[in-house]
VMD Tcl script that builds the backbone (N, CA, C; Angstrom):
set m [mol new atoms 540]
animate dup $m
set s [atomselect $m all]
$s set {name element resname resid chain x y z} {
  {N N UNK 1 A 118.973 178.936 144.513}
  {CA C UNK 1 A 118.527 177.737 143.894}
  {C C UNK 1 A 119.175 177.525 142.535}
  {N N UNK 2 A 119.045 176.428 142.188}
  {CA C UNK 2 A 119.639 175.771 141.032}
  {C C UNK 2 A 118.721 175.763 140.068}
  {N N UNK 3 A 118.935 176.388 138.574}
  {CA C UNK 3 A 118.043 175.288 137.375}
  {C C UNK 3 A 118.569 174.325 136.977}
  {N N UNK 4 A 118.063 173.960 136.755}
  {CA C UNK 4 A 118.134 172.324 135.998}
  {C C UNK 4 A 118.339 172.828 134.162}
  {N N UNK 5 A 119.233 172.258 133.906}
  {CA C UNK 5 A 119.263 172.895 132.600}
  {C C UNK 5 A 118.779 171.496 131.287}
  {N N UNK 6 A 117.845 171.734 131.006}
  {CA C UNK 6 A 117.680 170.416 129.795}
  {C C UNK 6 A 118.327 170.303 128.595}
  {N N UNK 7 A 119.014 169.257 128.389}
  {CA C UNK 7 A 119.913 168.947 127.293}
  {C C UNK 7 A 119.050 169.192 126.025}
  {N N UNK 8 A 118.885 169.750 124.943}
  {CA C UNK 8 A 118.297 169.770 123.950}
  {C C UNK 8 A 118.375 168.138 123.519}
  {N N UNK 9 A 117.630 167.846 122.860}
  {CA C UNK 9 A 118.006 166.485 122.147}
  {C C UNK 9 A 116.986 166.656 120.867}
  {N N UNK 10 A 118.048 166.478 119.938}
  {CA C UNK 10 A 117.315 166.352 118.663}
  {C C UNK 10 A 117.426 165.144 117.760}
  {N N UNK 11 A 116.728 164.984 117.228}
  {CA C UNK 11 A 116.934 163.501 116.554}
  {C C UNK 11 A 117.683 163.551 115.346}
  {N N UNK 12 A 118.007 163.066 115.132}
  {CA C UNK 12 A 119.066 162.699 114.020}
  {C C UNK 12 A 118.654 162.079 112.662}
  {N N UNK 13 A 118.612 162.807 111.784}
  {CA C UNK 13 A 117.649 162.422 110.219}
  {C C UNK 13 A 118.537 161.161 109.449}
  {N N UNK 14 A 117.934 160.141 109.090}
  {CA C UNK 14 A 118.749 159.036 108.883}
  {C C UNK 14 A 118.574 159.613 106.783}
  {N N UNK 15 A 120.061 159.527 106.918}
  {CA C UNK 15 A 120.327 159.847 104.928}
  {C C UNK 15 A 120.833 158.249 104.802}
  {N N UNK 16 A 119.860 157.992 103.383}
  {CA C UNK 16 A 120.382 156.662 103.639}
  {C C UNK 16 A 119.801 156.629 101.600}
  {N N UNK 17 A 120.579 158.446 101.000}
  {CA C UNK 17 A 121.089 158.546 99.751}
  {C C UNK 17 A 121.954 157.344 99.715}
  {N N UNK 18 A 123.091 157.716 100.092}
  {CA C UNK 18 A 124.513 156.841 99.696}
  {C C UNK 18 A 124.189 155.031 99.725}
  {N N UNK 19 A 123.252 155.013 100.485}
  {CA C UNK 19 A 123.027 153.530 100.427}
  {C C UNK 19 A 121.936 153.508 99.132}
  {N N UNK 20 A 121.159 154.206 98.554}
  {CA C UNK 20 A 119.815 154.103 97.331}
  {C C UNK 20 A 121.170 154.594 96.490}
  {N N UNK 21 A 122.013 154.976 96.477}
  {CA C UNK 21 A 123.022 155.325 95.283}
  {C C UNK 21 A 123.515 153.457 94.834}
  {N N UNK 22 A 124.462 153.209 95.990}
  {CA C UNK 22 A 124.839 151.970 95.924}
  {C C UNK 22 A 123.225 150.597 95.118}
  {N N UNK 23 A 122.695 150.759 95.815}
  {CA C UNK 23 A 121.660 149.776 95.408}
  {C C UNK 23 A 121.371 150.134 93.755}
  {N N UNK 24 A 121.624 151.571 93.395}
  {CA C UNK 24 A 120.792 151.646 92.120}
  {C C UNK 24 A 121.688 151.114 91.300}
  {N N UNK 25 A 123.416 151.066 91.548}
  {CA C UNK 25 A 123.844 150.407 90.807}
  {C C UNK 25 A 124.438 148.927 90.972}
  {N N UNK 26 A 124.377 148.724 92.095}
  {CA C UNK 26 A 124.524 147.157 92.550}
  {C C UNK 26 A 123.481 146.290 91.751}
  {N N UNK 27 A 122.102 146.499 91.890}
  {CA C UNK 27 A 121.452 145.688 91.473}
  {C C UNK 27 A 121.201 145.497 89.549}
  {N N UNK 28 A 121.408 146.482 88.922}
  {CA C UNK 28 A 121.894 146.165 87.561}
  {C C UNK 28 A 122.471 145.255 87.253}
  {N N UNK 29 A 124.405 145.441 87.717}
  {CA C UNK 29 A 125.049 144.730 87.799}
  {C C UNK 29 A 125.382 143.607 87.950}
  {N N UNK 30 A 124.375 143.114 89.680}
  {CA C UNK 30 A 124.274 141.557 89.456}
  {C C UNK 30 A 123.442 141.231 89.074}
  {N N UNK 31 A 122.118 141.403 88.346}
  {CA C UNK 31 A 121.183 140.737 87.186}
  {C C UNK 31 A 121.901 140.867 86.092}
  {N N UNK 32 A 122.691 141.443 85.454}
  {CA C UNK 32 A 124.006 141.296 84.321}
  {C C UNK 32 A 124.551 140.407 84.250}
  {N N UNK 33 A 125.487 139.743 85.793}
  {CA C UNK 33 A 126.245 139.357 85.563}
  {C C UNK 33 A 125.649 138.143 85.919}
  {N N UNK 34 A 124.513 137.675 86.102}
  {CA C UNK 34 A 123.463 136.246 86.574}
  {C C UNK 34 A 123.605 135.897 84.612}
  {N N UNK 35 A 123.858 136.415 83.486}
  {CA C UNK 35 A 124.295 135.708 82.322}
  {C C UNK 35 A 125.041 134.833 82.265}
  {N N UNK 36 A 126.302 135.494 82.871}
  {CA C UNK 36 A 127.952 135.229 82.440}
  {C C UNK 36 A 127.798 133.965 83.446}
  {N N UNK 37 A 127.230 133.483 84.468}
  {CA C UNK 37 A 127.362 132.779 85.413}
  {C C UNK 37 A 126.607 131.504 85.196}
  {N N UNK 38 A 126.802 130.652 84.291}
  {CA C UNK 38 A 126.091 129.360 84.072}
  {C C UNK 38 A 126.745 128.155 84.537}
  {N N UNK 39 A 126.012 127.232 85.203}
  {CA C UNK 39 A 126.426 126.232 86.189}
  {C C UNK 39 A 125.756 125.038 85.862}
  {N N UNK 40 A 126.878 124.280 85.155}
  {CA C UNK 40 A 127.113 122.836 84.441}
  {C C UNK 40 A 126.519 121.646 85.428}
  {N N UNK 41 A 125.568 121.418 84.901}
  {CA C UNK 41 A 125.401 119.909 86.128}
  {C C UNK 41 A 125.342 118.226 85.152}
  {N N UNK 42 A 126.353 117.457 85.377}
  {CA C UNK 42 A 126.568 116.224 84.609}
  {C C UNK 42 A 125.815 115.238 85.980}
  {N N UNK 43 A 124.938 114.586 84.934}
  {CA C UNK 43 A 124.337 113.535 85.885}
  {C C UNK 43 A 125.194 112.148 85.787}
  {N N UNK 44 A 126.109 111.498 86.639}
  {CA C UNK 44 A 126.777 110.433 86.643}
  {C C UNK 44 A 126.029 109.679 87.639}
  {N N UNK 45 A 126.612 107.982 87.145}
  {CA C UNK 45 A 126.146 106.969 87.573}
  {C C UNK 45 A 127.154 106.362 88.280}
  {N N UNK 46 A 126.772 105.072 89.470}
  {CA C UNK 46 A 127.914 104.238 89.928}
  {C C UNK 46 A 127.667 102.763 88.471}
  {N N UNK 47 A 129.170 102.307 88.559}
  {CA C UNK 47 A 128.814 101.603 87.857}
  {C C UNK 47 A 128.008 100.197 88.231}
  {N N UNK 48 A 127.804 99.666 87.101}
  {CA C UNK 48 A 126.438 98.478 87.190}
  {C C UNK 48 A 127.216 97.550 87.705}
  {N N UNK 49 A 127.245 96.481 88.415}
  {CA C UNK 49 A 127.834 94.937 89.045}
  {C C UNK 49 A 126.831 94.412 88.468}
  {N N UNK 50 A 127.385 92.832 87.833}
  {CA C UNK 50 A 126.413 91.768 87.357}
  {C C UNK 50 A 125.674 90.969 88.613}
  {N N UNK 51 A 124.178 90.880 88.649}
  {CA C UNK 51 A 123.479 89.640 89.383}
  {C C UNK 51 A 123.491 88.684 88.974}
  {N N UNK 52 A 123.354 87.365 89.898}
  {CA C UNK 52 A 123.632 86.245 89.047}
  {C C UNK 52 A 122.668 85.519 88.647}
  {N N UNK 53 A 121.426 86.526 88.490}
  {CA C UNK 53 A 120.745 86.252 87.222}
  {C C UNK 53 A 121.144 85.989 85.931}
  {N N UNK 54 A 122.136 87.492 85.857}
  {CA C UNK 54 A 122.753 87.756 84.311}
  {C C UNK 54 A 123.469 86.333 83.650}
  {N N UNK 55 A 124.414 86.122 84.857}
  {CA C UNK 55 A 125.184 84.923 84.931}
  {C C UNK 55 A 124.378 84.134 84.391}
  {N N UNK 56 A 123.448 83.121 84.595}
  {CA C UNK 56 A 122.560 81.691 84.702}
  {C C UNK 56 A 121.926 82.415 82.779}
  {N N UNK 57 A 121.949 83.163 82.194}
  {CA C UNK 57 A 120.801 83.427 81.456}
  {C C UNK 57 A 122.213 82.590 80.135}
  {N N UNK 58 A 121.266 82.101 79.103}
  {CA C UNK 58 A 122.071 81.552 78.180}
  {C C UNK 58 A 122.579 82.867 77.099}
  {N N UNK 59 A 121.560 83.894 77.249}
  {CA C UNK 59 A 121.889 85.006 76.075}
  {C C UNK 59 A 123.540 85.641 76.364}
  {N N UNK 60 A 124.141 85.539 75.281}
  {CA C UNK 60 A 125.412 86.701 75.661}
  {C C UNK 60 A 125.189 87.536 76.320}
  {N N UNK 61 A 126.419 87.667 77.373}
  {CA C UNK 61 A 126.316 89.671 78.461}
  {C C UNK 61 A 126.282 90.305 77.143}
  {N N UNK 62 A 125.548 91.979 77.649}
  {CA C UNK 62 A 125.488 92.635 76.964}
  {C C UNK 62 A 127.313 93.385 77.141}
  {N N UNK 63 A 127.663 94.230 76.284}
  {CA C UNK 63 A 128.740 95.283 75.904}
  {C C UNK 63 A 127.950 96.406 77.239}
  {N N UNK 64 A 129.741 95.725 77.956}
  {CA C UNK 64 A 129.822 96.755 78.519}
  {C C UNK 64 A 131.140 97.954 78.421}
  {N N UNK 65 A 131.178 99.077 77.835}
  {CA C UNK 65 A 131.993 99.470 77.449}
  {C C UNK 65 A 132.971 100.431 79.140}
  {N N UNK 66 A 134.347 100.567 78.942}
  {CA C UNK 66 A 134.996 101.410 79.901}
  {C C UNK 66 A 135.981 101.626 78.682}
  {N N UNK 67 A 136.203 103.443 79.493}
  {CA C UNK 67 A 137.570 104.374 78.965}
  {C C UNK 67 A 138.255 104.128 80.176}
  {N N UNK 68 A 139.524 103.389 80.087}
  {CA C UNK 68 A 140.378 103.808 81.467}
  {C C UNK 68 A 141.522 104.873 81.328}
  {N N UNK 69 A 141.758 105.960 81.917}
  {CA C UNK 69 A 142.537 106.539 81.943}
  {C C UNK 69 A 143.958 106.496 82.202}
  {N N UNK 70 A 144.659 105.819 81.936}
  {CA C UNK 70 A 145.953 105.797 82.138}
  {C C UNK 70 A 146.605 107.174 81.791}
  {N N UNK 71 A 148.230 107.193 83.123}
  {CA C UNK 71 A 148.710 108.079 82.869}
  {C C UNK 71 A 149.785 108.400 81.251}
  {N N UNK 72 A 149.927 107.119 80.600}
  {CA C UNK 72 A 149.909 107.019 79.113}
  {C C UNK 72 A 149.385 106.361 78.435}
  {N N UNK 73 A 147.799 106.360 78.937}
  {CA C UNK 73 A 147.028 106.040 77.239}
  {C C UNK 73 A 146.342 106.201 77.749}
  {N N UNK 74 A 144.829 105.855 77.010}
  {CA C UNK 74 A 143.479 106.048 76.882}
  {C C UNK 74 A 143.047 104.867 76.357}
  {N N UNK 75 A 142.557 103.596 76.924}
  {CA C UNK 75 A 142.224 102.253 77.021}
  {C C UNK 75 A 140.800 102.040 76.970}
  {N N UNK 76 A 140.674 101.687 75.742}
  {CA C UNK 76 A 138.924 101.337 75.594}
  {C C UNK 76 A 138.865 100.078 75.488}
  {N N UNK 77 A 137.664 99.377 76.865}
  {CA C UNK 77 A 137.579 98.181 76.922}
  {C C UNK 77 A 136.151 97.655 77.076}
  {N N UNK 78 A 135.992 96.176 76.629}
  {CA C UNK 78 A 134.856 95.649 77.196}
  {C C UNK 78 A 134.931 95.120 78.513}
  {N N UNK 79 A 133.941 95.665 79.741}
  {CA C UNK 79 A 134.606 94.569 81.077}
  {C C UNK 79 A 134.205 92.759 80.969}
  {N N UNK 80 A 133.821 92.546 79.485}
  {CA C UNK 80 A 133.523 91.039 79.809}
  {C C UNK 80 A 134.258 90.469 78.802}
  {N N UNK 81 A 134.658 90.961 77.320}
  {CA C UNK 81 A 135.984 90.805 76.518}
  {C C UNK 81 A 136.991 90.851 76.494}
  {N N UNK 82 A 137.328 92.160 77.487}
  {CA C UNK 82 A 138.547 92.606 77.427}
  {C C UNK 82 A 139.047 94.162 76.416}
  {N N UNK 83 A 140.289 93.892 76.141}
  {CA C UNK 83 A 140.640 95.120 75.532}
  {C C UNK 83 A 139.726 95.437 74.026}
  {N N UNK 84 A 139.757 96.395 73.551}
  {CA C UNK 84 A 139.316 96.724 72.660}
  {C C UNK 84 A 140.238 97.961 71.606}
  {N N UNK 85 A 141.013 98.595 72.334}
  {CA C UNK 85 A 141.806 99.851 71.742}
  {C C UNK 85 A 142.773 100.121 72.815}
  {N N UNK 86 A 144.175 100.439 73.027}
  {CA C UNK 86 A 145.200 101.235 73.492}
  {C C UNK 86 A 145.426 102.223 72.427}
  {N N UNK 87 A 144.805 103.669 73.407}
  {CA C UNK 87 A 145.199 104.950 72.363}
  {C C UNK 87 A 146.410 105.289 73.121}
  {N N UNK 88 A 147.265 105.529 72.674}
  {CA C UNK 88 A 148.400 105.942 73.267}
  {C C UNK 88 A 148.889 107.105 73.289}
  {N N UNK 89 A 149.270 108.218 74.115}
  {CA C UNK 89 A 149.401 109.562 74.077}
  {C C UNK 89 A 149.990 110.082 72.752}
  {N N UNK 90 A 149.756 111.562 72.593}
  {CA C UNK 90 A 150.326 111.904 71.626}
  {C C UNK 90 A 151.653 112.837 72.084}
  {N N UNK 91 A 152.069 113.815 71.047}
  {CA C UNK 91 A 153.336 114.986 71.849}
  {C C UNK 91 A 152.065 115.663 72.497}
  {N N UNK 92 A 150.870 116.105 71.913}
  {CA C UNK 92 A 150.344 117.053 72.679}
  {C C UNK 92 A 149.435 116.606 74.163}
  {N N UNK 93 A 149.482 115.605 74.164}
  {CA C UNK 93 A 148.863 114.788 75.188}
  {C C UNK 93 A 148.112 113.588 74.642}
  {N N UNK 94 A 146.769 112.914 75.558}
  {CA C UNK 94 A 145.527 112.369 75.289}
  {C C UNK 94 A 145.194 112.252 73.812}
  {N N UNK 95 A 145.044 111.317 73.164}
  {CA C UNK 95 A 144.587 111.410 71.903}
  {C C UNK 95 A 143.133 111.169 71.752}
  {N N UNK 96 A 142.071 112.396 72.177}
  {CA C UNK 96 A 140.679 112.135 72.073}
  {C C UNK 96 A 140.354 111.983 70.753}
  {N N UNK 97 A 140.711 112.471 69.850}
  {CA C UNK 97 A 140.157 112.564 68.666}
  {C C UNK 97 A 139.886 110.879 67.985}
  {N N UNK 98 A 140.923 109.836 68.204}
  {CA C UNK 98 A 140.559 108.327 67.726}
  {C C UNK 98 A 140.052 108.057 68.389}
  {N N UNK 99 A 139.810 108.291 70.321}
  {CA C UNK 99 A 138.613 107.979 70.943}
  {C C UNK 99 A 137.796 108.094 70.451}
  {N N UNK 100 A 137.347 109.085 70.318}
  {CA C UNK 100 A 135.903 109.444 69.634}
  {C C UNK 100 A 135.272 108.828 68.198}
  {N N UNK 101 A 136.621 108.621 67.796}
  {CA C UNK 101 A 136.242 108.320 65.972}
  {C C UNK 101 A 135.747 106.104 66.433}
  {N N UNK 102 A 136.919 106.078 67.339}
  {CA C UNK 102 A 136.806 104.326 67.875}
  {C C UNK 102 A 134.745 104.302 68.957}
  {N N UNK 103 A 134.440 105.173 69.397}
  {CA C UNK 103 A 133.371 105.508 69.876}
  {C C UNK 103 A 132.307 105.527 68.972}
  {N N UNK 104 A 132.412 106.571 68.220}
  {CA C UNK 104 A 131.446 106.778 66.845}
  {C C UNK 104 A 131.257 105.174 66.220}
  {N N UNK 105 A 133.026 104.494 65.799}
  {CA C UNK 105 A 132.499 103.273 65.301}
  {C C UNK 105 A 131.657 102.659 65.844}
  {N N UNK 106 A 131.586 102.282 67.368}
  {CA C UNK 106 A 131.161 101.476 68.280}
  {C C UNK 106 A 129.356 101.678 68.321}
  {N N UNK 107 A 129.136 103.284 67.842}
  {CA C UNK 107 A 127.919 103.830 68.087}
  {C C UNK 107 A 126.857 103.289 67.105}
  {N N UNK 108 A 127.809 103.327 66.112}
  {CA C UNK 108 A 127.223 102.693 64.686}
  {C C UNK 108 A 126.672 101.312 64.549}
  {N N UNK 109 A 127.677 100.358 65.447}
  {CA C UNK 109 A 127.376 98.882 65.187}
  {C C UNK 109 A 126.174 98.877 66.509}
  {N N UNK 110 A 126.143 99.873 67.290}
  {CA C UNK 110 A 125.151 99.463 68.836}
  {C C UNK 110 A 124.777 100.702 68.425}
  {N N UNK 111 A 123.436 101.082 68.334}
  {CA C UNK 111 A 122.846 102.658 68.498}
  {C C UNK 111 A 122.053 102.381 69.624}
  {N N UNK 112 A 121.661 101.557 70.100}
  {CA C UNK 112 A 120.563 101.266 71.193}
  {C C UNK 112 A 121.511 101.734 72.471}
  {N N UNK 113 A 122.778 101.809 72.353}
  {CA C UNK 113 A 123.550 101.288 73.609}
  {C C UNK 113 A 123.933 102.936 74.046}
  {N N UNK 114 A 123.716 103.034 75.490}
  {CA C UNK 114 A 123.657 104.782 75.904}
  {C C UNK 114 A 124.540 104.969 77.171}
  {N N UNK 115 A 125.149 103.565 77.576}
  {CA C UNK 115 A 126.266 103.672 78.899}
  {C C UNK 115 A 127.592 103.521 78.835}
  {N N UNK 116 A 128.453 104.014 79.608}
  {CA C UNK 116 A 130.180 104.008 79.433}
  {C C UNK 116 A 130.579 103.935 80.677}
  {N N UNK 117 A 131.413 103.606 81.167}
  {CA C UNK 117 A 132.295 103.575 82.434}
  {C C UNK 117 A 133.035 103.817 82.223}
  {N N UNK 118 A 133.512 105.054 83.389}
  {CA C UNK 118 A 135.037 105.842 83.255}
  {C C UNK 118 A 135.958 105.784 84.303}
  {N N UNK 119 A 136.802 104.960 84.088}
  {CA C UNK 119 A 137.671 104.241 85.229}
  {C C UNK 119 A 138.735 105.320 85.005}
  {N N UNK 120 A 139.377 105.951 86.312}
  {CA C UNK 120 A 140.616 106.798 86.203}
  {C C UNK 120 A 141.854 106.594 87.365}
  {N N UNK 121 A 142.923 106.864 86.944}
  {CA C UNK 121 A 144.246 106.640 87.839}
  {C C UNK 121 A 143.656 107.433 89.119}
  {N N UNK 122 A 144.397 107.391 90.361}
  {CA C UNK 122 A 143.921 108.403 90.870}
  {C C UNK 122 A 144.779 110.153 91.296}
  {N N UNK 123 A 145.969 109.510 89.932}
  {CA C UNK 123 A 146.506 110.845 89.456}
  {C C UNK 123 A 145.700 111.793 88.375}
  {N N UNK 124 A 144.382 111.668 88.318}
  {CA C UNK 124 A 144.133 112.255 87.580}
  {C C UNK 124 A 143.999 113.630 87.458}
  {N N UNK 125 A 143.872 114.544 86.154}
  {CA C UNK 125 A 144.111 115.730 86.521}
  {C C UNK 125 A 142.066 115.772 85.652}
  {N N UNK 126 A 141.270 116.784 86.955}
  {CA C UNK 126 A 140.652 117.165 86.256}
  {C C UNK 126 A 139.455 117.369 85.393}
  {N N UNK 127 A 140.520 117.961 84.615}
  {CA C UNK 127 A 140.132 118.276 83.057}
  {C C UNK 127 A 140.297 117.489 82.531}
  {N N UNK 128 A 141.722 116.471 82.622}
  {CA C UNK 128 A 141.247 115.315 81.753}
  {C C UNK 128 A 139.738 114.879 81.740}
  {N N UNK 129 A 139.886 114.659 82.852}
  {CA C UNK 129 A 138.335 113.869 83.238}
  {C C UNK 129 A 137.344 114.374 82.798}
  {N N UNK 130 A 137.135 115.719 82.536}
  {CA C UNK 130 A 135.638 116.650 82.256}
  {C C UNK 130 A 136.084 116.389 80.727}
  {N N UNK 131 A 137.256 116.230 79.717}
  {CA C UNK 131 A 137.496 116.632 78.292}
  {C C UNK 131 A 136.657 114.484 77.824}
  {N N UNK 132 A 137.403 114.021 78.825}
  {CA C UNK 132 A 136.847 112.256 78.717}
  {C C UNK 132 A 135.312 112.400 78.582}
  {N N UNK 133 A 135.352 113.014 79.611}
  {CA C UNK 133 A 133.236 112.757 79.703}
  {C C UNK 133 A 132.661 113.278 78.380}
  {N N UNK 134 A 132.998 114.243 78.294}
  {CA C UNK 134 A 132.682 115.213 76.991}
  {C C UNK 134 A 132.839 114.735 75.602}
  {N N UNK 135 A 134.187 114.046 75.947}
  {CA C UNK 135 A 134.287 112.991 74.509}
  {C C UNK 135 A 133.298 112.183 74.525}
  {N N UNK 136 A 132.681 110.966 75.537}
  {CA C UNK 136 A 132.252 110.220 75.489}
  {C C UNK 136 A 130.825 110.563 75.167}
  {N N UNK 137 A 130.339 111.914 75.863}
  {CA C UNK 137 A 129.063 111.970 75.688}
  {C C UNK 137 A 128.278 112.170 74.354}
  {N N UNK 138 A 129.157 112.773 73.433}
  {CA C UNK 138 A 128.667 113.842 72.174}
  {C C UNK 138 A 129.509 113.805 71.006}
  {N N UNK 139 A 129.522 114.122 69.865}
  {CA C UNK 139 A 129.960 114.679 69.310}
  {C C UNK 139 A 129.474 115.818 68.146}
  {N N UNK 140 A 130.393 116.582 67.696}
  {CA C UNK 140 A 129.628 117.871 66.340}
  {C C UNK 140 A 129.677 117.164 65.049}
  {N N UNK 141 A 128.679 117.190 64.506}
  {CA C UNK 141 A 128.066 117.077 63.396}
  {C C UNK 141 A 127.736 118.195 62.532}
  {N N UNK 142 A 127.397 118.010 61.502}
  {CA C UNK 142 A 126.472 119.171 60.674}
  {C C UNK 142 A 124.980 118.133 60.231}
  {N N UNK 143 A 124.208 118.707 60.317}
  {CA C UNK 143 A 122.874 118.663 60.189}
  {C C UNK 143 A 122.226 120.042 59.326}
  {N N UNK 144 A 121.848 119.821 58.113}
  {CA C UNK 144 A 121.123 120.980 57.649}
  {C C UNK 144 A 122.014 121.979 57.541}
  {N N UNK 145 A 123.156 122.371 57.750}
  {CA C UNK 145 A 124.161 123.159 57.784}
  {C C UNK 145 A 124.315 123.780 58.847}
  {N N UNK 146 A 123.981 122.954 59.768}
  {CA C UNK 146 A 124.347 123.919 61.315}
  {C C UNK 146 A 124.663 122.871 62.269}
  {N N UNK 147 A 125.582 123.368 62.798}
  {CA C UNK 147 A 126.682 122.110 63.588}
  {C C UNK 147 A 125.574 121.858 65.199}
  {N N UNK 148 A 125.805 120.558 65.292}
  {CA C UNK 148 A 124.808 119.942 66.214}
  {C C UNK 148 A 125.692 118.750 67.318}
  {N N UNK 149 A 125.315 118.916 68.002}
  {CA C UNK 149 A 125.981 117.490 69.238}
  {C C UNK 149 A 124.913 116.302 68.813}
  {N N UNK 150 A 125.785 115.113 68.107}
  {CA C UNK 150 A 124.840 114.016 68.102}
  {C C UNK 150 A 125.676 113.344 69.422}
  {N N UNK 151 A 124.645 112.702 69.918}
  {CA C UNK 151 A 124.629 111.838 70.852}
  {C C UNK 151 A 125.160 110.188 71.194}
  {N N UNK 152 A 125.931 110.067 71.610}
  {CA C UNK 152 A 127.042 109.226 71.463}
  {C C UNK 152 A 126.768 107.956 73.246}
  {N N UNK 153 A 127.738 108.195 74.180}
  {CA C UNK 153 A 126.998 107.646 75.246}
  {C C UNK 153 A 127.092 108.678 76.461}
  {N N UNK 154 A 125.543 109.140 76.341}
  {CA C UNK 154 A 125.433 109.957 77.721}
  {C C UNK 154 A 125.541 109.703 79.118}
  {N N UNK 155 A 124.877 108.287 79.071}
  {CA C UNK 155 A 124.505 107.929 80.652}
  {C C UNK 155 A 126.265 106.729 81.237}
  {N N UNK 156 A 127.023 108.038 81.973}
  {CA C UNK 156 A 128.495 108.022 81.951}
  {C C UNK 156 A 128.066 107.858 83.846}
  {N N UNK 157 A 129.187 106.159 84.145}
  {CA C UNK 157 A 129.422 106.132 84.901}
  {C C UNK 157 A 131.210 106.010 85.352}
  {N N UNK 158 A 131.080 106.831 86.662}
  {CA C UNK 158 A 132.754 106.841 87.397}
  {C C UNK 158 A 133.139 105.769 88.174}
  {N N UNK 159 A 134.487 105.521 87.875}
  {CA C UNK 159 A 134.957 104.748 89.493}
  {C C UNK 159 A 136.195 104.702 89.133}
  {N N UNK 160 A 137.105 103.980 89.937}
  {CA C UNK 160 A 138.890 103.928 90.079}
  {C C UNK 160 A 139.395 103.095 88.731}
  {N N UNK 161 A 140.135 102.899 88.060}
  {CA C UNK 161 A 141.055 102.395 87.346}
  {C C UNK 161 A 141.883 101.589 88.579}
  {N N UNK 162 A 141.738 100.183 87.719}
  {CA C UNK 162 A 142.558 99.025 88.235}
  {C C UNK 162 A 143.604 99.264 88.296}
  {N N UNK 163 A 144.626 98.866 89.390}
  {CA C UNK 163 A 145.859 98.791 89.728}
  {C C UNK 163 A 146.686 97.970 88.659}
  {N N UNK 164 A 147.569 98.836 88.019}
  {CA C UNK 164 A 148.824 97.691 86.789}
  {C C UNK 164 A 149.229 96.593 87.825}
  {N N UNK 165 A 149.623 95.450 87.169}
  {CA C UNK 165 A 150.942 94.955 87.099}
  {C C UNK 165 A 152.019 95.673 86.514}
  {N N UNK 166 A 153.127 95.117 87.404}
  {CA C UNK 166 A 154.407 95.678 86.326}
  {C C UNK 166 A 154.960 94.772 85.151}
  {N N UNK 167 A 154.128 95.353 84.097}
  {CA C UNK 167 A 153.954 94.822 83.068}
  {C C UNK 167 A 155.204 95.590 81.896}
  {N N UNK 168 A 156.028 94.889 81.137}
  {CA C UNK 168 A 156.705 95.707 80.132}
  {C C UNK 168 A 156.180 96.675 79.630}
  {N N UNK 169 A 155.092 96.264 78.861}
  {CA C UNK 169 A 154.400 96.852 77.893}
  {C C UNK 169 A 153.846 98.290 78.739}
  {N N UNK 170 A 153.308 98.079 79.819}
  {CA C UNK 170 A 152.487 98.848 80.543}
  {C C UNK 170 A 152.682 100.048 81.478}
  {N N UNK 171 A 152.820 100.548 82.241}
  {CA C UNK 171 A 153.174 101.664 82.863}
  {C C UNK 171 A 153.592 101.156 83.883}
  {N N UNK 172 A 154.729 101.631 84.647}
  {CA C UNK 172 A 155.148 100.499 85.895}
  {C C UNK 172 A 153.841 100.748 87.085}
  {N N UNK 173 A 153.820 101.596 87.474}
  {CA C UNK 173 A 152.444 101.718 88.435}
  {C C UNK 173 A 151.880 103.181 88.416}
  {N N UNK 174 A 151.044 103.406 89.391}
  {CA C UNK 174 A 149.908 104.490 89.399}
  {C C UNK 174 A 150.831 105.642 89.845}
  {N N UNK 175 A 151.670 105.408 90.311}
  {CA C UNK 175 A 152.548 106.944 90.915}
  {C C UNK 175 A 153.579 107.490 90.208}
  {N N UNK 176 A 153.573 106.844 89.100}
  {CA C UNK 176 A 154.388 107.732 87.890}
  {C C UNK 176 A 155.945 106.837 87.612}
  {N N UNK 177 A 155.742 105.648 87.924}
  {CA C UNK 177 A 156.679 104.620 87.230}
  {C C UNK 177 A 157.402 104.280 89.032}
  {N N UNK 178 A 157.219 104.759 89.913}
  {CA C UNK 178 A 158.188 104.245 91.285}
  {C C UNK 178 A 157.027 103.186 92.219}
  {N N UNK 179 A 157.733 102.275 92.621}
  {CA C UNK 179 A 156.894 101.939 93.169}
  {C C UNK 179 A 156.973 101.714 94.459}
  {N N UNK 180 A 156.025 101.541 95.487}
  {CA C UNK 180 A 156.557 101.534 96.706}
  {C C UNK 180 A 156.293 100.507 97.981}
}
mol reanalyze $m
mol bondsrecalc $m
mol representation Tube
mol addrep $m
């Protein structure tokens, strides 16, 4: 006759060190690095279209202000006046700094007034676009001796920049002077 021989079977002890090693220092690390990790949220608007309420009313439209981005300048306009400023690039680029100072003026004669429209090529790069908003929204001050963002126009709406004519003065078109 035959025995039957039984396989031992033993169970197998689960080490699960190397994984409580990993965790003890994983989780430090990313509550550390949940600092360094801050996430910007800009609330933008579409821009406003007139009803023709506005139209029929005898009071002047209100100021409506736009930055258009051109690929050489920075064009501050009223959409019911018209132009108001051609900043024109500098060697180092964008000239925000008279934006802002032509803004500030604007802030001064209207303090009530808290909207902008930001019309852009659709070459735009960006950062232009985030350094525009940023201009438009704020600027540093000193207050009491400690530098402060006064408030300039926050409530910033987007959309396209109008198509040139080929105008002398003006940029031949949106694709970098060729046209097609």
């Amino acid at each position: 006759m035959r025995r039957k021989h039984r396989k031992i079977v033993s169970e197998a002890e689960l080490d699960i060190t190397a994984f409580m090693n990993l965790m003890i220092v994983l989780v430090p690390v990313l509550l550390i690095s949940m600092v360094f990790a801050h996430t910007s949220i800009l609330e933008l608007n579409f821009p406003v279209s007139e009803s023709k309420e506005d139209t029929q009313s005898n009071e002047p439209p209100p100021l409506q202000l736009q930055v258009v981005i051109r690929e050489a300048a920075l064009v501050l306009a009223d959409s019911q006046a018209g132009l108001i400023k051609k900043i024109d690039n500098t060697a180092e680029g964008y000239d925000f700094d008279t934006l802002r100072a032509l803004l500030k003026q604007i802030k001064a004669r209207l303090p009530e007034k808290k909207d902008i429209t930001l019309l852009s090529e659709p070459g735009t790069h960006y950062q232009t676009l985030v350094t525009v908003m940023d201009t438009v929204r704020s600027y540093p001050t000193v207050v009491v001796a400690s530098v402060v963002e006064a408030e300039l126009f926050p409530e910033i709406s987007i959309g396209d920049a109008p198509v040139l004519d080929a105008d002398p003065g003006e940029s031949q078109s949106l694709s970098g002077g060729t046209e097609q």
